[in-house]
C-alpha positions in Angstrom: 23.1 17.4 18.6 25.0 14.8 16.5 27.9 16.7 16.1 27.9 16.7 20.0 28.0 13.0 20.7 30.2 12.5 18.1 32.8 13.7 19.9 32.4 10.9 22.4 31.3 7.8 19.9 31.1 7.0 16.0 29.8 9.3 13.9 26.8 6.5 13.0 26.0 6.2 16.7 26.1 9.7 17.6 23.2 10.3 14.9 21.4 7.6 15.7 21.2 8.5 19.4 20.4 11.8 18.2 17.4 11.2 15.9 16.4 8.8 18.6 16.0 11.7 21.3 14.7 14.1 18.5 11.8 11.5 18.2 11.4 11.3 22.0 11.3 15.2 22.3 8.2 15.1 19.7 6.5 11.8 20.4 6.3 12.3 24.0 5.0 15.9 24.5 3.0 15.1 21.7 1.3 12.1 23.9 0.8 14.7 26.6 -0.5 17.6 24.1 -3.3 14.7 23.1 -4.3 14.1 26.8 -4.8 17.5 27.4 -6.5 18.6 24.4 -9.0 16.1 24.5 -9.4 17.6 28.2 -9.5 21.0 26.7 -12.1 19.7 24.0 -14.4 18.0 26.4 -14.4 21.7 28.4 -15.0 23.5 25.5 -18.0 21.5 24.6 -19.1 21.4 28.3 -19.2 26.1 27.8 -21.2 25.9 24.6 -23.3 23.9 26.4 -23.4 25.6 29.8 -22.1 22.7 31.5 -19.4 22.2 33.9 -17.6 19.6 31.9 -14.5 17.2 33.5 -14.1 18.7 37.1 -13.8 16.1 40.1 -10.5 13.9 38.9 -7.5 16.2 39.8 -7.4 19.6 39.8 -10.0 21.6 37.8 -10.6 18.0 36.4 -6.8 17.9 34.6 -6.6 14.0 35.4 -9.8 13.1 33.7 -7.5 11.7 30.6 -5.2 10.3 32.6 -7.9 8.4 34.9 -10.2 7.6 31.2 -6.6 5.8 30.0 -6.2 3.7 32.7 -9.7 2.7 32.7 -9.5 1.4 29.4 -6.0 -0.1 30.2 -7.0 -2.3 32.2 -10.1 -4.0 30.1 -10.1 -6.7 28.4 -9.6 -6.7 25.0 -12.3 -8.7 22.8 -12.0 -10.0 19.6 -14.9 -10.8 18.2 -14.7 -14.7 17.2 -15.4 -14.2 12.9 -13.3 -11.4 12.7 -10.1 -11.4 10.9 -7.9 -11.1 14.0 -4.2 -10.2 12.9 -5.8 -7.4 10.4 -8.3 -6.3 13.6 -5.3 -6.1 15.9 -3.1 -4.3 13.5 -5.4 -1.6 12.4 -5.4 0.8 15.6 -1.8 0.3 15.1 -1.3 2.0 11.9 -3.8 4.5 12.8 -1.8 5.4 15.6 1.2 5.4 14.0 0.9 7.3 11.2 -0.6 10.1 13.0 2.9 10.4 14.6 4.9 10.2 11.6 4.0 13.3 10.3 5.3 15.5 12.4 8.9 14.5 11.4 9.0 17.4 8.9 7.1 20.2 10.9 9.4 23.0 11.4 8.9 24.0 15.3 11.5 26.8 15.3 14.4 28.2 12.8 16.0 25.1 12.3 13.9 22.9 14.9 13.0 20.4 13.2 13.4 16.4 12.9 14.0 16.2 9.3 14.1 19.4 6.9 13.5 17.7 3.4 13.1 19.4 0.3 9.5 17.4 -0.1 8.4 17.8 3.2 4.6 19.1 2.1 4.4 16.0 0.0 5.5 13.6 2.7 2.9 14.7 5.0 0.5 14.5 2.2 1.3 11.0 1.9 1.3 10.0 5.4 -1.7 11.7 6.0 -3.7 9.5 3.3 -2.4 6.6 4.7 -4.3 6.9 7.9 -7.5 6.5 6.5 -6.0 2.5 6.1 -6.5 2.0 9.7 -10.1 3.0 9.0 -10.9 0.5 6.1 -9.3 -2.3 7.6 -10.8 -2.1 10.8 -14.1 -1.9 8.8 -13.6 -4.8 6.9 -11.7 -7.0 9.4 -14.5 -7.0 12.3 -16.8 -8.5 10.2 -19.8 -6.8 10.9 -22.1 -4.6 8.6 -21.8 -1.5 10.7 -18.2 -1.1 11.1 -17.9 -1.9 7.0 -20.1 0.2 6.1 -17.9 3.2 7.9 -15.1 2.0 6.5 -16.5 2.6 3.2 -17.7 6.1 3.6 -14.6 7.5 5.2 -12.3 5.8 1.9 -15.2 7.9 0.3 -14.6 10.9 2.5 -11.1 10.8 2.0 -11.0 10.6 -1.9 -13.2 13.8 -1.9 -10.9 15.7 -0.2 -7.5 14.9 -0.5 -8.0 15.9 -4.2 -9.2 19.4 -3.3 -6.3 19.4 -0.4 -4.3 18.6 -2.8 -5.0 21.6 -5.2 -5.3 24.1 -2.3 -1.4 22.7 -1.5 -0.3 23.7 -5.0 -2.0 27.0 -4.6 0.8 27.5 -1.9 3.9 25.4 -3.1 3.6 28.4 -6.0 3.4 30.9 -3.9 6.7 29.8 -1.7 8.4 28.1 -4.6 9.1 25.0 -2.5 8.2 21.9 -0.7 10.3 22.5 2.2 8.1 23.4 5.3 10.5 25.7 6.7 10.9 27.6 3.3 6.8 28.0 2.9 6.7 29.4 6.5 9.5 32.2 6.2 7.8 32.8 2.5 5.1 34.3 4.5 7.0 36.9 6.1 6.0 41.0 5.4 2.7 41.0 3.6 2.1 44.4 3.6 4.7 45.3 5.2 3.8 44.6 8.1 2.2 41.1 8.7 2.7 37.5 8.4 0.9 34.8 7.0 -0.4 33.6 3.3 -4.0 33.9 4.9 -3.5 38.2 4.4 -3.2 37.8 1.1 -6.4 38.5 -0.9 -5.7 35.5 -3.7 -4.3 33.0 -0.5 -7.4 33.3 1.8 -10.3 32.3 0.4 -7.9 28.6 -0.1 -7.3 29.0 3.8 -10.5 28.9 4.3 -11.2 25.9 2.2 -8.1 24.2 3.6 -9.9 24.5 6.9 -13.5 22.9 6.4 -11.3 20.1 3.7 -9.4 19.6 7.0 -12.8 19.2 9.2 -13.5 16.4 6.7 -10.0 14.8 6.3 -9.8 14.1 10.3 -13.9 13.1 9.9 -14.5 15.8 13.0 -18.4 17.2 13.0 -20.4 18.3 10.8 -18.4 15.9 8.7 -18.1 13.0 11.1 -20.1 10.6 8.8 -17.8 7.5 9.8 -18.8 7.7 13.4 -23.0 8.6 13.1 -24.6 6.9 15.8 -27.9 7.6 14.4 -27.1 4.6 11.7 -24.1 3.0 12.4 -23.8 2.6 16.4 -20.3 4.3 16.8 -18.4 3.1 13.5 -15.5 1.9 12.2 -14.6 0.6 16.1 -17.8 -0.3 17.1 -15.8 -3.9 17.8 -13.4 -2.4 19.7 -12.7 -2.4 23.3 -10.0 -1.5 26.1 -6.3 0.0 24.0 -7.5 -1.4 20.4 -10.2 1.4 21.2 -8.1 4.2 22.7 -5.6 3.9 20.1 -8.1 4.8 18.0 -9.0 8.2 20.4 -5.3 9.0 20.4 -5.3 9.3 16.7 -7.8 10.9 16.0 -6.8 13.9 18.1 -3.2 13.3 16.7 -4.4 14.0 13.8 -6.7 16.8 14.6 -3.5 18.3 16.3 -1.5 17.7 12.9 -4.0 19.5 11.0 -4.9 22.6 13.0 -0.5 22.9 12.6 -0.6 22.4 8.7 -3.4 25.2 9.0 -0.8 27.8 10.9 1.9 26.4 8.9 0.4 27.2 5.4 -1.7 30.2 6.1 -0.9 31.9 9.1 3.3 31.9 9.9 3.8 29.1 11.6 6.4 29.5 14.1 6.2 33.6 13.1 4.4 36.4 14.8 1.4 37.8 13.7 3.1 40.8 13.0 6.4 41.8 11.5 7.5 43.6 14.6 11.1 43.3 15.8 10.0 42.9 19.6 7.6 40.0 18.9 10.5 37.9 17.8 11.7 37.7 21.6 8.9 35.4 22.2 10.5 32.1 21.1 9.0 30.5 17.7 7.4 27.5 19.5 4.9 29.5 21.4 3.8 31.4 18.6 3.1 28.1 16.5 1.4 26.8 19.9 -0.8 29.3 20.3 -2.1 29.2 16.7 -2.8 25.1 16.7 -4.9 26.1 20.0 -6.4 28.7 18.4 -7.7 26.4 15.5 -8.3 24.0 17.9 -11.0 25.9 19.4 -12.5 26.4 16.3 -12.7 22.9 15.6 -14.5 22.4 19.0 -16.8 25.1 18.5 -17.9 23.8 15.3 -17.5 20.7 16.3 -20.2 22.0 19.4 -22.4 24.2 17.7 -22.7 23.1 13.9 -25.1 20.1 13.2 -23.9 16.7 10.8 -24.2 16.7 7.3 -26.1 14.1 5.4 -23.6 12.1 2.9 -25.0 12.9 -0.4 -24.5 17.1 1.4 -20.5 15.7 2.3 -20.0 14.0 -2.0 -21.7 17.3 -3.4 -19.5 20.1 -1.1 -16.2 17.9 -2.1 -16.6 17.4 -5.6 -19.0 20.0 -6.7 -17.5 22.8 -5.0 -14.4 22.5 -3.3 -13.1 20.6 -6.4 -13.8 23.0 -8.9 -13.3 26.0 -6.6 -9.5 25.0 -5.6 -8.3 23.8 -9.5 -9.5 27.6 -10.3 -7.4 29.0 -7.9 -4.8 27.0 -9.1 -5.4 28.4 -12.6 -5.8 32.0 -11.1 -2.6 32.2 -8.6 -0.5 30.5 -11.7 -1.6 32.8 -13.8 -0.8 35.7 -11.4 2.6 34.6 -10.2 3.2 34.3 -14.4 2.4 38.0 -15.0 4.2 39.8 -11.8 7.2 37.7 -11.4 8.1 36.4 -14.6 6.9 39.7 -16.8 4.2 37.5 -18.5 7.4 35.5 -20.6 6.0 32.1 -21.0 
């Protein structure tokens, strides 16, 4: 694309326009994708339960997001008068944000993606530990016992499981020999012969299924959604807030649930591959493939989310440091030791 307008302006201008529209061609659908899987979540939940979930607003109900938006548009929004009101006003905002800035490095396609650096695991490992900020400071700035005392068990939460998502990560950086998304993804090609995906692999799947319930807990969804229980702390960390401070809040959240069910297809199960290592299935363009695999984990989040009933918080400390923690640096020790003795000969 830059080499395209470049042909009609500066070479500076041309990428800037570029990355611009790059960022509007993810931002945007991505907007649009959270709308409608917050539709789709609210339907799912609505099956388990045999209800008819969102169906009057639009067709089938497809508006209900749309019409749930501009409700809380157009409220007021109320700062409570002893809160800390530049960190209470700027603490959706990062929430929001960095939810969106991780998808710069997720490889869409061959070559369809934003930006394809070498450390593109570790950057969204970074930006995804900085949203738990939005979290604490909301906690802390609104003042209020209930909100704080969220705040404090998702930096809890967080700590617990980053360091066992962080182990599982290594697991795979081994395996692919990189920290390049698009290099981990076409790593997974021809397991057997025949399939695609790091979860086939005997040594790689019992990590994808850890990486999985670490990344129920890392976007606090049920059973692990300690930082929103209403039995003890009315809704949470924005129990203060009202009208967009609030929905930015919502948008995150399902930002981030969207960037995790990816990192889960993008890790374990080919990404933008087919399931199978079949000539014909590469017809179907990349994109779809890696769309049908977030929805698909989707859907598992919703059914657990629906069916599977909240931990209690000492339950959430013991499975992340007594089990996952110790269960992902063995793996670590295992796969190391593996990749050592087939492709190195067992020279140290």
């Amino acid at each position: 694309m830059t080499e395209f307008f470049s042909a009609y302006m500066p070479y500076e201008a041309a990428w800037l326009l570029s990355t611009v529209i790059g960022i509007l061609l993810i931002a945007l659908p991505l907007m649009l994708a959270v709308a409608m899987i917050i539709y789709a979540d609210r339907k799912i939940w609505a099956a388990i339960a045999l209800r008819k979930g969102p169906n009057v607003v639009g067709p089938f109900g497809l508006l209900q997001s749309f019409a749930d938006g501009l409700k809380v548009f157009l409220q007021e929004t109320i700062v409570p008068s002893a809160a800390n009101k530049g960190l209470f006003l700027i603490a959706p905002i990062i929430t929001f944000t960095v939810a969106l800035l991780a998808w710069a490095v997720v490889p869409f396609d061959v070559g369809v993606v934003l930006s394809d650096i070498n450390v593109g695991l570790l950057y969204i490992l970074a930006i995804s530990s900085l949203g738990v900020y939005g979290v604490v400071i909301a906690g802390w700035a609104s003042n209020s016992k209930y909100p704080f005392f969220s705040a404090m068990r998702a930096s809890a939460q967080m700590i617990s499981y980053e360091v066992s998502i962080g182990f599982i990560i290594i697991c795979v950086v081994l395996w692919a020999g990189s920290f390049n998304m698009s290099t981990i993804v076409e790593s997974q090609k021809g397991y057997y012969g025949f399939l695609n995906g790091h979860g086939f692999n005997p040594l790689l799947f019992p990590i994808a299924v850890m990486f999985l319930i670490s990344a129920l807990a890392e976007t606090a969804r049920a059973p692990f959604d300690l930082t929103e229980a209403e039995s003890e702390l009315v809704a949470g960390y924005q129990t203060e807030y009202s009208s967009m401070a609030f929905a930015l809040y919502w948008l995150g959240e399902y930002a981030n649930v969207i960037l995790m069910c990816a990192l889960n297809a993008l890790l374990f199960w080919g990404g933008y591959l087919p399931p199978i290592d079949w000539a014909p299935l590469y017809m179907v363009p990349g994109i779809i493939w890696l769309f049908a695999k977030i929805f698909f984990f989707f859907f598992v989040f919703s059914w657990v989310k629906a069916t599977v009933p909240r931990y209690r918080y000492d339950q959430l400390m013991r499975l992340g440091w007594k089990v996952f923690l110790p269960v992902s640096l063995l793996f670590v020790f295992l796969i190391s030791g593996f990749l050592m003795l087939t492709r190195y000969g067992g020279a140290a």
